[in-house]
C-alpha positions in Angstrom: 9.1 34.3 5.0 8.2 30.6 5.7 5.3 30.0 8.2 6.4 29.3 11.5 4.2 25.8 11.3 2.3 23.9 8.9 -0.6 22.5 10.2 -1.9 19.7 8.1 -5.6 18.2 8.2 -6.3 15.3 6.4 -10.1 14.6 5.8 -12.8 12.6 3.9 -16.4 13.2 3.7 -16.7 14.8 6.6 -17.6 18.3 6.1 -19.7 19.2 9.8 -16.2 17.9 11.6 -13.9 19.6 9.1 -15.5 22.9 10.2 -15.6 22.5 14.2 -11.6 21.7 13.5 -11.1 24.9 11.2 -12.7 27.4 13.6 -10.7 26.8 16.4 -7.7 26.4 14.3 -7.6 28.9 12.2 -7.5 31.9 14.1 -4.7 30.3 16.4 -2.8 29.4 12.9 -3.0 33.4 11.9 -1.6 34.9 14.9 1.3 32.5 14.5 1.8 32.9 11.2 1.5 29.2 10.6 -0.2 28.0 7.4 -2.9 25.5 7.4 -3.9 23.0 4.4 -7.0 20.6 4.2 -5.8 17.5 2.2 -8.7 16.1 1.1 -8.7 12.1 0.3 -12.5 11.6 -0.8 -11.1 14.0 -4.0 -11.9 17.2 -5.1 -15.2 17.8 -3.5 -17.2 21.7 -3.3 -18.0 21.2 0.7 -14.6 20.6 1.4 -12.9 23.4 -1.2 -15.9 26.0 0.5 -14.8 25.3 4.3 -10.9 25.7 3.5 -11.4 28.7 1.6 -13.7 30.3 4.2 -11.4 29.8 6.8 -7.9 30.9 4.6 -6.4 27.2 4.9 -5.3 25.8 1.4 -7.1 23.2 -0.2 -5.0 19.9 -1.7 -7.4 17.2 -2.8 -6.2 13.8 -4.0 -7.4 12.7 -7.1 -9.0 10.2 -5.4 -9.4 8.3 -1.8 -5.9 7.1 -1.2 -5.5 6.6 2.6 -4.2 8.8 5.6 -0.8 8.2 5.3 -1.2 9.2 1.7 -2.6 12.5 3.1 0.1 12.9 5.3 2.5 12.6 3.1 1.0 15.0 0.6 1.0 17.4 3.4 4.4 17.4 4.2 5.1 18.1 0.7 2.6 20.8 -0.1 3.5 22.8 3.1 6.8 24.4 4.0 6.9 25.1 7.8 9.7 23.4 10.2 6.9 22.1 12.5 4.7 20.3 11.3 1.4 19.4 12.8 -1.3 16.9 12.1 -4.8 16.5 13.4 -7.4 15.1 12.4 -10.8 16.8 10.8 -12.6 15.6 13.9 -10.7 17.7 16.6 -11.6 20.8 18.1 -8.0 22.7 19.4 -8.1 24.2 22.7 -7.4 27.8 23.2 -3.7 28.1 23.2 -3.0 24.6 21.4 -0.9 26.1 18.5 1.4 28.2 20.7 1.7 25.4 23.5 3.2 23.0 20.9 5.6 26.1 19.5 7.1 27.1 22.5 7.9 23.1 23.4 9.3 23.0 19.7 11.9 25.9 20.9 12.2 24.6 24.9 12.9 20.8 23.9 15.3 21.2 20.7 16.5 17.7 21.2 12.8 16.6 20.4 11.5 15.8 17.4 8.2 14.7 18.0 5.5 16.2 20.5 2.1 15.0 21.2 -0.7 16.7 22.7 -3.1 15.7 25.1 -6.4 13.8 23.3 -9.5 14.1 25.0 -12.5 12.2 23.9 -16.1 13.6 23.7 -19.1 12.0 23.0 -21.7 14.9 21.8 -25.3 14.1 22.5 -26.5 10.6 24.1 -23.3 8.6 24.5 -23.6 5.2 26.1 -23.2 4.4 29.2 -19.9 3.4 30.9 -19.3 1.8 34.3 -15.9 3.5 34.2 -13.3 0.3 33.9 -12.9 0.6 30.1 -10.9 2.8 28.4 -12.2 5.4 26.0 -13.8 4.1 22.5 -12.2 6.7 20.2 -7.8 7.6 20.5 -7.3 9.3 23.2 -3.9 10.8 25.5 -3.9 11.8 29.0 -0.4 11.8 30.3 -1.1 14.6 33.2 -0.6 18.0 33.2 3.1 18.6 33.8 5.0 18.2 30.0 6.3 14.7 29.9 8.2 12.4 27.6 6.2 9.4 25.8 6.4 6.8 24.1 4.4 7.5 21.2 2.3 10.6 19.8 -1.3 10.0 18.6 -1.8 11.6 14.6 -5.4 13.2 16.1 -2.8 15.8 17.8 1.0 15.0 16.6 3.6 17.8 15.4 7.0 16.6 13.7 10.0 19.0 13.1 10.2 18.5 9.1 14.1 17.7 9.4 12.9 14.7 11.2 10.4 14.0 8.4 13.2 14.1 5.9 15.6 11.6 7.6 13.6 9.5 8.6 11.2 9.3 4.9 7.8 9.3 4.9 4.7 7.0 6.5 3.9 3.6 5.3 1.0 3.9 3.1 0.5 0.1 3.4 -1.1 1.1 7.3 -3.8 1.6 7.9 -6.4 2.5 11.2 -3.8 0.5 13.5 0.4 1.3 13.7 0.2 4.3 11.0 1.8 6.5 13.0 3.4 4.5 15.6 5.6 2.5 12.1 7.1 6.3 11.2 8.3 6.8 15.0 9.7 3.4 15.4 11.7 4.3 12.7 12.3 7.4 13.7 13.2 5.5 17.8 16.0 3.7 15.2 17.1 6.3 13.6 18.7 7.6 16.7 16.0 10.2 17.7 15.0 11.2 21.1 11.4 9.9 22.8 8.5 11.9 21.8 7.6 14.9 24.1 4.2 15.3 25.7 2.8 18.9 26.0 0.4 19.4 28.8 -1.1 22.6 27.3 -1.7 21.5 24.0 -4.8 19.6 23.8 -7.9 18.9 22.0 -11.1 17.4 21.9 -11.9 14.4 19.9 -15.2 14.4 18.9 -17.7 12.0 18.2 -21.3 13.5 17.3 -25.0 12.7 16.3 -24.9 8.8 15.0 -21.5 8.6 15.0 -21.6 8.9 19.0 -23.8 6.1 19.4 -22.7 2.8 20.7 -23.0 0.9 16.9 -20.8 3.1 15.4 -18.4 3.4 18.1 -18.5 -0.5 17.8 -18.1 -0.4 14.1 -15.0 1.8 14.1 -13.4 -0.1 17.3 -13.5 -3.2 15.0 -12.1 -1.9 12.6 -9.1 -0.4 14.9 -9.2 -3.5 16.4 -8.2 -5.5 13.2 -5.7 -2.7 11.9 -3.9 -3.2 15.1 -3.3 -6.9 15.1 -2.2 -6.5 11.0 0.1 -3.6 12.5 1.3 -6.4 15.5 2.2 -9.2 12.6 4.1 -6.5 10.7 6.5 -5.7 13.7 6.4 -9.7 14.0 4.6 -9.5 17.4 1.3 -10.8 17.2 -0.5 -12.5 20.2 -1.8 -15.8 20.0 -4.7 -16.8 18.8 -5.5 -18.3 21.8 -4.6 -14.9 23.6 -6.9 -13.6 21.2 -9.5 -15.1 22.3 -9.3 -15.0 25.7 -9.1 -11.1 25.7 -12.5 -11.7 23.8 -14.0 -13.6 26.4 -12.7 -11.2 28.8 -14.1 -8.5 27.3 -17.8 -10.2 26.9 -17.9 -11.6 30.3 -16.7 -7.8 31.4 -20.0 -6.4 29.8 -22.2 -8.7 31.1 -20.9 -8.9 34.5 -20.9 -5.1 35.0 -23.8 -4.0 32.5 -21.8 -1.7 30.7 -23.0 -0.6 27.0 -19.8 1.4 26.6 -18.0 -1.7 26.8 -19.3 -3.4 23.7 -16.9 -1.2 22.1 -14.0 -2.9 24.0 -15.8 -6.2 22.1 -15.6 -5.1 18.9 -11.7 -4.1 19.0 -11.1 -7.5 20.7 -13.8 -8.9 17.8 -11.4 -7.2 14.9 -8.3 -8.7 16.5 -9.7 -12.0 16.6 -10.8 -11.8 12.9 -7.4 -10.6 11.6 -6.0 -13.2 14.0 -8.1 -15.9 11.9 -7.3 -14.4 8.7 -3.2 -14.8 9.4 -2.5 -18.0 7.4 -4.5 -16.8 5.0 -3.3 -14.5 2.1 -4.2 -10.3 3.2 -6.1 -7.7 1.4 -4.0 -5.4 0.1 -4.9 -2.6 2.6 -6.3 0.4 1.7 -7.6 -0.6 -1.5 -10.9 -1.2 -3.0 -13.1 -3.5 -1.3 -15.4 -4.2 -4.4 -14.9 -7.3 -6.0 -13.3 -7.3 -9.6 -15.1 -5.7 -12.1 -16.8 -7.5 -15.0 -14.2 -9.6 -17.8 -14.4 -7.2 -20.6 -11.2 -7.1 -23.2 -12.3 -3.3 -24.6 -11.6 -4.8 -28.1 -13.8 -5.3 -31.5 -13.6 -7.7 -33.8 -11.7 -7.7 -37.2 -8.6 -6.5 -38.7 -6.2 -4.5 -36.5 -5.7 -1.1 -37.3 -2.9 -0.2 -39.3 0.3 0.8 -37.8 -0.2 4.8 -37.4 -4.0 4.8 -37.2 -3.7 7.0 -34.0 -7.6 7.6 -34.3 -8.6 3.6 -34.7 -6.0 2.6 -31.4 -8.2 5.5 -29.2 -11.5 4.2 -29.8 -10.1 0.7 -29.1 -7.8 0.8 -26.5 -7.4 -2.6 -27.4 -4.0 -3.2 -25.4 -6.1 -2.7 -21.8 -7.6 -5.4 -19.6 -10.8 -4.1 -19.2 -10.7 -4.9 -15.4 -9.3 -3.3 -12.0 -8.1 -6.6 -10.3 -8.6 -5.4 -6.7 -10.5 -7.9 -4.6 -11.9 -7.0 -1.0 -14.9 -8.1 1.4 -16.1 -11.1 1.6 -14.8 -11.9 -2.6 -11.1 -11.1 -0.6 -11.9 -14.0 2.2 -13.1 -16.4 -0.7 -10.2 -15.7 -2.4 -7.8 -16.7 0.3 -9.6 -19.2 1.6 -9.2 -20.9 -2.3 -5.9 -20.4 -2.1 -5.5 -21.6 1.6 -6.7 -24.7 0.0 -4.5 -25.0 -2.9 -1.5 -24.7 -0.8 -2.5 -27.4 1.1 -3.1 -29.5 -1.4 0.4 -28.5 -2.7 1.6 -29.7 1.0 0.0 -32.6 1.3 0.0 -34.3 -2.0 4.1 -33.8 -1.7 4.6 -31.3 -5.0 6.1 -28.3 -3.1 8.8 -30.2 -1.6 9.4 -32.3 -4.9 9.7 -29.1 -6.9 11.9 -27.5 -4.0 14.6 -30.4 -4.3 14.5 -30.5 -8.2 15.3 -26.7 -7.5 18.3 -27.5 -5.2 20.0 -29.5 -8.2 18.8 -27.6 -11.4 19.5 -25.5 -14.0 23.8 -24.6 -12.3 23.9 -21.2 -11.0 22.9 -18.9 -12.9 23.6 -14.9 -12.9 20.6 -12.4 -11.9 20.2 -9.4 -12.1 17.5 -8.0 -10.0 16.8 -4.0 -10.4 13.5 -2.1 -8.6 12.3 1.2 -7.8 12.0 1.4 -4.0 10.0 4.1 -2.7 10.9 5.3 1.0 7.5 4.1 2.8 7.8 0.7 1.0 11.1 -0.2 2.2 9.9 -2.5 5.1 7.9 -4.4 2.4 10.8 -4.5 -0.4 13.2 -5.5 2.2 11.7 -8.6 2.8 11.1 -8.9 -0.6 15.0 -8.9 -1.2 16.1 -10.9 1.8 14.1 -13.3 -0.3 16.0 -12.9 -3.2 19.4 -13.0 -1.9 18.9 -16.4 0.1 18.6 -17.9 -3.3 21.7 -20.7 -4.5 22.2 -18.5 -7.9 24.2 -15.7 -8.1 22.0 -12.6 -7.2 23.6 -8.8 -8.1 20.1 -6.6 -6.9 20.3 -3.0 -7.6 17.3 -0.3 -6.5 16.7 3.2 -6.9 14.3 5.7 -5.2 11.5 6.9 -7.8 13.2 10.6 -7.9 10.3 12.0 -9.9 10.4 9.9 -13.1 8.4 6.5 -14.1 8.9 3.2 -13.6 11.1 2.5 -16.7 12.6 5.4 -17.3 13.9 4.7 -13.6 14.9 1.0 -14.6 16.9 2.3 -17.7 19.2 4.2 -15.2 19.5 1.3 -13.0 20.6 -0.2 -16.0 22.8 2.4 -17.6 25.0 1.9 -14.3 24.2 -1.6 -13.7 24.0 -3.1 -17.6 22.8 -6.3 -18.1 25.5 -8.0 -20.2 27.1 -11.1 -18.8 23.9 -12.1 -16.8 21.6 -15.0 -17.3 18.7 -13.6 -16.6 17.0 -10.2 -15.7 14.4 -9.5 -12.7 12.1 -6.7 -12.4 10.5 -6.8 -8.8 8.3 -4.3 -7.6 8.8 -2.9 -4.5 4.9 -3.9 -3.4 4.9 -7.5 -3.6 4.9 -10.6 -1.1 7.5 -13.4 -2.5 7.2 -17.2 -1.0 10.1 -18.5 0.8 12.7 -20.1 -2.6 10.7 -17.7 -4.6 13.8 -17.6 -7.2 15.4 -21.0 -7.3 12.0 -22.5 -8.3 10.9 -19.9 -10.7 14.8 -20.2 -12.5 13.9 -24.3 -12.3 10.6 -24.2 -14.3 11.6 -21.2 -16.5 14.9 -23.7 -17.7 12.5 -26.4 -17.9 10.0 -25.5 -20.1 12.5 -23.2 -22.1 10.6 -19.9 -21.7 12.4 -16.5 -22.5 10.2 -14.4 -21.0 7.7 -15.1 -18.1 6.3 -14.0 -14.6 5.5 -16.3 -11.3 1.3 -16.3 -11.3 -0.3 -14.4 -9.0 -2.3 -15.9 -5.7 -6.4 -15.5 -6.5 -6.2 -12.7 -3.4 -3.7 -10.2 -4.8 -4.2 -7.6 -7.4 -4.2 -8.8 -11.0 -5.3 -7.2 -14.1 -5.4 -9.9 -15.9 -7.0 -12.6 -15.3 -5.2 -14.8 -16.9 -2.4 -14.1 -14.5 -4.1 -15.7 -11.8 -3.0 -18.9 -10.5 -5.3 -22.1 -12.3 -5.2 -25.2 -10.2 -3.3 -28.4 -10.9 -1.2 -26.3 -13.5 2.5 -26.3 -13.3 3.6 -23.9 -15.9 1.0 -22.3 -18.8 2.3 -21.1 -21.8 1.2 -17.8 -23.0 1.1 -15.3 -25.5 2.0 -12.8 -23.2 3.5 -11.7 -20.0 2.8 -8.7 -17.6 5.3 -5.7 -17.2 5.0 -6.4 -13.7 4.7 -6.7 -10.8 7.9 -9.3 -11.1 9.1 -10.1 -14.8 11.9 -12.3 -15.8 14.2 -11.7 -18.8 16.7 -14.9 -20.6 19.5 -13.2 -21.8 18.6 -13.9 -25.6 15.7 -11.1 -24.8 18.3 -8.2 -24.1 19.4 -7.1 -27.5 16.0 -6.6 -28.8 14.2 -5.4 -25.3 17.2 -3.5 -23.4 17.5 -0.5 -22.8 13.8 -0.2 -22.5 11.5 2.7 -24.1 11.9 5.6 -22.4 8.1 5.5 -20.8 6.8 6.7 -17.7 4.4 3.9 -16.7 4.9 1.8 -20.1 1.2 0.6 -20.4 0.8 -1.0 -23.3 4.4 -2.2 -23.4 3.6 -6.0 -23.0 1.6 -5.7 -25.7 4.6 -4.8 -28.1 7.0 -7.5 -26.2 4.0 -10.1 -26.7 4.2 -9.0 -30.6 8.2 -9.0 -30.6 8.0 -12.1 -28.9 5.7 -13.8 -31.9 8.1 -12.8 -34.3 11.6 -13.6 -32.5 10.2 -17.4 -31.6 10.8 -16.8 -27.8 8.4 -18.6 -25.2 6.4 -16.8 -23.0 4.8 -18.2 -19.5 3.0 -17.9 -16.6 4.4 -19.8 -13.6 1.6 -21.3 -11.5 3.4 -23.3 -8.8 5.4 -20.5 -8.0 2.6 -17.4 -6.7 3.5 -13.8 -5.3 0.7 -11.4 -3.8 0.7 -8.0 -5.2 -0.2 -5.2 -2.9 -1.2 -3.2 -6.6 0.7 0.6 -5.4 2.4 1.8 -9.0 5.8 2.0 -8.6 7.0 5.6 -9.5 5.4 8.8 -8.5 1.7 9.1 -9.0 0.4 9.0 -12.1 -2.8 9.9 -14.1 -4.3 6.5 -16.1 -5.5 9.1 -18.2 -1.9 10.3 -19.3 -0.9 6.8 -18.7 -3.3 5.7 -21.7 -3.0 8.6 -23.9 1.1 7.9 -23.7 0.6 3.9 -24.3 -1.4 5.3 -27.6 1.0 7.2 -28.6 4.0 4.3 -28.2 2.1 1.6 -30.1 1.0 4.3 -32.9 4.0 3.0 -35.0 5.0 -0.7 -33.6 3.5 -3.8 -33.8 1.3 -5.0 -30.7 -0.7 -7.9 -29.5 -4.4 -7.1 -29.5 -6.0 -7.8 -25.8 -8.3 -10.5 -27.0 -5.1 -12.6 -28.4 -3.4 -12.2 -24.7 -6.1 -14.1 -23.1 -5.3 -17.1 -25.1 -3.4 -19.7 -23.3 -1.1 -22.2 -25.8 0.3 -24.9 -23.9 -0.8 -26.0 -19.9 2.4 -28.2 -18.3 0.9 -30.1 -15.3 4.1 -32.0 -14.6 7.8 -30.7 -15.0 
């Protein structure tokens, strides 16, 4: 018989909280035959695996950190009750929580969503408050009569699971600001009722030991504080920057006029607004990604001969068809970054060359036919969208085409895009990811320089803040169009029609690492030109674009696809052949 709820706990690296939350869970979870599942986003860790088992909850870890919306998601999909109810690790349920929020899921069967009432407590010495600022962790206090809201917090939220499958899954491009609040905006559009408060069904959210003192309350209202304003831009909301600041200023002259410690965390959140504010003309972070800096340039290969074609045991201690580096960027590398390309586009402004290229555009190549095909996965649509609105505003004659991932990889999705969709009669071919930020006539200029400098296969350069694995990917300054020996199999990759006999349909791979290797090779021996185009840039958010996928299995199936065809070694990619500074 399926449980009556599913109650879902995503956690990471907190093991002390985890099992406050579990105790006065669990025992409200068995007498309701509900299950309960720990979905653990620091990976598999023993402290974590011991506190679920102890308590009968299941244990789902993610390979490894991937966000909360992540860990949402694999919830819903791991668990099979109709309600389905997150907290977070760092609650304590009240006596009668569970049953509260089941008996309002069979009162209110128009409502979908139900929140719970949050109530913050600072364990140990918590600062002190003069009383006119609000709380410095999520809280929900709507009264104790059961209510309709406007939103429900995801510290104490349950969803009916129908809801969850019409609606799709979160955003995992949110993060600490609008996570939650995206899905029921969506869910507001979608026709569904407002959420429902539930007076009886509250918990505590704890804050204890250091993390109840004032500079890590501070530290984590900061961070809300920008995850809110990047969560304001994406609804295409965001205060001014001189609002901004004058909430700051409000804020500081608040503490000082009335003494109040607690309100430094007030501070902070208006502190993280400001800085995100700041940040706004320049290119983001990819959120929830690493904030290290890119790793060291290495190209995994050895000098010599390459190995000969079948030489399984050679290719595996090479792995000569691999970057060598992760391409994230975060911290302060991240601000460097955007503030570098901040400055290029200026100079690109100023010196007159985007609007020259923009009217050369208008008038050249005549228009052309493109197909555009993508994988779009649910919680990416708001980002894909825009991506194709894009797209379609270009002169040329766009036919786009995208599928859902629907359990299989990236290419074997794009051959059944283009079994139904094929490719004959078109000019060109587009791959776009459904992860990736495209400048206003992204498509008219790249078509312009691609027919300029005659290239067959090529890619627009990527911005020096946005994921790129290669480094010679990246933008370089003063450069118009480079001329490579190779070009990426995406984020966005564009095809000339004399490339489809020998590349379409494409092997049937999952991932298809390893792939522009063998096109880079083909591309040798066929004559066609190969380039990166620097004056047109995209920013890649760097999510794969299928299911979720091991690199281990990803590498191991790139070996076993270049076994038996020719490739281009990873030290010949880097090379560039020909820089165009003028078109």
């Amino acid at each position: 018989m399926a449980p009556t709820a599913s109650i879902v706990i995503p956690t990471r690296g907190r093991p002390c909280y985890l099992k406050v939350a579990l105790a006065s869970i669990a025992p409200q979870a068995a007498a309701a035959g509900a299950e309960v599942l720990v979905i653990d986003d620091a990976g598999p860790t023993p402290e974590a695996r011991a506190l679920a088992a102890s308590f009968d909850a299941r244990y789902e870890p993610h390979p490894q950190p991937l966000g909360l919306n992540v860990a949402r998601n694999t919830g819903v999909e791991r668990s099979a009750g109709e309600l389905v109810v997150f907290v977070d690790d760092d609650v304590r349920a009240a006596p009668g929580w569970l049953q509260a929020l089941l008996r309002a899921a069979g009162a209110y069967p128009r409502a979908d969503v139900f929140a719970g009432p949050i109530r913050p407590r600072l364990e140990g010495r918590a600062p002190r408050s003069c009383g006119r600022e609000g709380p410095p962790i999520t809280a929900l206090d709507l009264g104790a009569q059961d209510a309709d809201a406007r939103y429900a917090w995801g510290a104490n939220m349950a969803i009916r699971r129908s809801a969850l499958v019409r609606v799709g899954p979160f955003d995992v491009s949110l993060e600490h600001g609008g996570d939650e609040q995206e899905w029921q905006e969506r869910h507001r559009r979608a026709g569904g009722a407002s959420v429902r408060y539930v007076a009886a069904a509250s918990v505590d959210h704890r804050r204890a030991g250091p993390d109840a003192r004032l500079r890590s309350l501070a530290r984590g209202a900061h961070a809300r504080g920008r995850g809110a304003r990047r969560f304001d831009a994406h609804r295409g909301s965001p205060p001014s920057l001189g609002g901004e600041l004058l909430t700051l200023l409000g804020c500081v002259g608040h503490v000082a006029r009335r003494r109040c410690p607690a309100g430094v965390a007030q501070v902070a959140h208006s502190a993280g607004r400001l800085r995100e504010a700041m940040r706004e003309a320049l290119p983001a972070r990819p959120p929830g990604f690493s904030s290290q800096a890119p790793a060291a340039r290495t190209d995994g290969s050895s000098p010599g001969a390459d190995p000969a074609p079948g030489d399984v045991g050679a290719r595996e201690q090479l792995d000569d068809f691999l970057s060598g580096a992760s391409g994230t960027v975060g911290g302060f590398d991240s601000w460097r970054r955007g503030v570098r390309d901040a400055t290029r586009a200026g100079w690109e402004i100023t010196s007159g060359r985007r609007l020259r290229l923009a009217r050369c555009a208008r008038q050249f190549p005549p228009r052309r036919r493109v197909l555009v095909l993508g994988i779009e996965r649910a919680e990416r649509r708001a980002l894909a969208a825009r991506a194709h609105a894009e797209l379609l505003r270009s002169r040329h004659r766009v036919e786009l085409h995208t599928c859902e991932p629907a359990g299989m990889g990236k290419f074997e999705n794009l051959n059944r895009l283009l079994a139904d969709h094929p490719a004959e009669g078109q000019d060109w071919l587009l791959v776009v990811d459904d992860d990736v930020a495209l400048p206003r006539g992204f498509l008219d200029r790249l078509l312009f320089l691609c027919e300029r400098f005659e290239l067959q296969l090529a890619q627009p350069a990527h911005r020096l803040n946005s994921h790129a694995a290669w480094l010679q990917t990246r933008r370089r300054p003063r450069s118009v169009v480079r001329e490579t020996a190779f070009v990426e199999i995406g984020p966005v990759t564009l095809f000339a029609a004399a490339t489809f006999s020998t590349l379409l349909p494409f092997p049937p791979l999952r991932m298809g690492w390893g792939l522009d290797m063998h096109w880079a090779a083909l591309a040798r021996s066929q004559g066609w030109r190969c380039g990166v185009i620097d004056a047109v840039t995209i920013r890649h958010r760097a999510a794969p674009a299928a299911e979720r996928y091991s690199r281990q299995q990803a590498i191991a199936e790139a070996r076993q696809f270049l076994a038996e065809r020719p490739y281009l070694r990873a030290a010949e990619a880097h090379r560039t052949l020909v820089t165009h500074r003028r078109w």
